[in-house]
N, C-alpha and C positions, 0 to 999 in steps of 0.2 A: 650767509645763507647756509653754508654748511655748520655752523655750529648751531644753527636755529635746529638741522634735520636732525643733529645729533643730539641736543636737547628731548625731541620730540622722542627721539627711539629710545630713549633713557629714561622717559616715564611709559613709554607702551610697556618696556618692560618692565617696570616695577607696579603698573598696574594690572601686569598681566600676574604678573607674580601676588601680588594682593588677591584680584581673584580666586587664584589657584587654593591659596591657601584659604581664604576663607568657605571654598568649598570642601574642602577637605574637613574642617573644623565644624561645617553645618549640619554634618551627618550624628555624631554625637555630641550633643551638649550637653546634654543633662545627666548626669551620672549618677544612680543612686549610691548615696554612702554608706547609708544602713536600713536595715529592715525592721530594725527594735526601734516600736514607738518611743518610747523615752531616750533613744538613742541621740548624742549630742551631732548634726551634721555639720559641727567646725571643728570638730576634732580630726584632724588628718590621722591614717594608718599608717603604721613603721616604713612600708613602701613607698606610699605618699610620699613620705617625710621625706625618705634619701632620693627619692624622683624628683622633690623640688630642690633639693639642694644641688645637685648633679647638674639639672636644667641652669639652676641661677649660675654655679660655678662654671659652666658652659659659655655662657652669654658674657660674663663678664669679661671669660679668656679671650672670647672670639672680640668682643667691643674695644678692650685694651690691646690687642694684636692688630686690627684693622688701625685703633690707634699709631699706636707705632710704624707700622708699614708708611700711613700718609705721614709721620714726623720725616722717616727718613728719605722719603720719594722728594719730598718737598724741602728739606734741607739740601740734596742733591741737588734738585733742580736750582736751587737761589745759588748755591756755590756755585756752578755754569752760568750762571747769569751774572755772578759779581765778575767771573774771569773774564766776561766776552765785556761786559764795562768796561773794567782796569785795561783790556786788549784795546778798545777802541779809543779810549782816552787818551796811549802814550801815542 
């Protein structure tokens, strides 16, 4: 039963946090790129350009760090569990 409560409070938060952020995100959406009709709007501007690269290299450090954190939380955690094995065996 407590892991069901803890379940449940692990997605109120992440839906609370979806929320949040989607409200945040519904205020501008539309952004204009350019005011010159012929103007191409998939062309990103220099700011753009180092804003999305900054963002992607961002995400990637935080995804490959949260990776590694759970390798080594979880390699720790098995090596206490091999010991309390090997312990209970002899």
């Amino acid at each position: 039963m407590k892991a069901l409560g803890t379940v449940a409070l692990v997605l109120v938060i992440l839906l609370a946090g979806g929320a949040i952020t989607s409200n945040m995100l519904s205020s501008d959406l539309a952004i204009q790129q350019t005011t010159d009709p012929s103007g191409d709007f998939l062309t990103a501007t220099p700011d753009q350009a180092v804003a999305f690269i900054l963002v992607t290299g961002f995400i990637i450090f935080n995804v490959l760090g949260a990776g590694l954190t759970l390798m080594i939380l979880f390699w720790l955690l098995n090596r206490q569990v091999t010991a309390v094995r090997q312990e209970s065996s002899n």
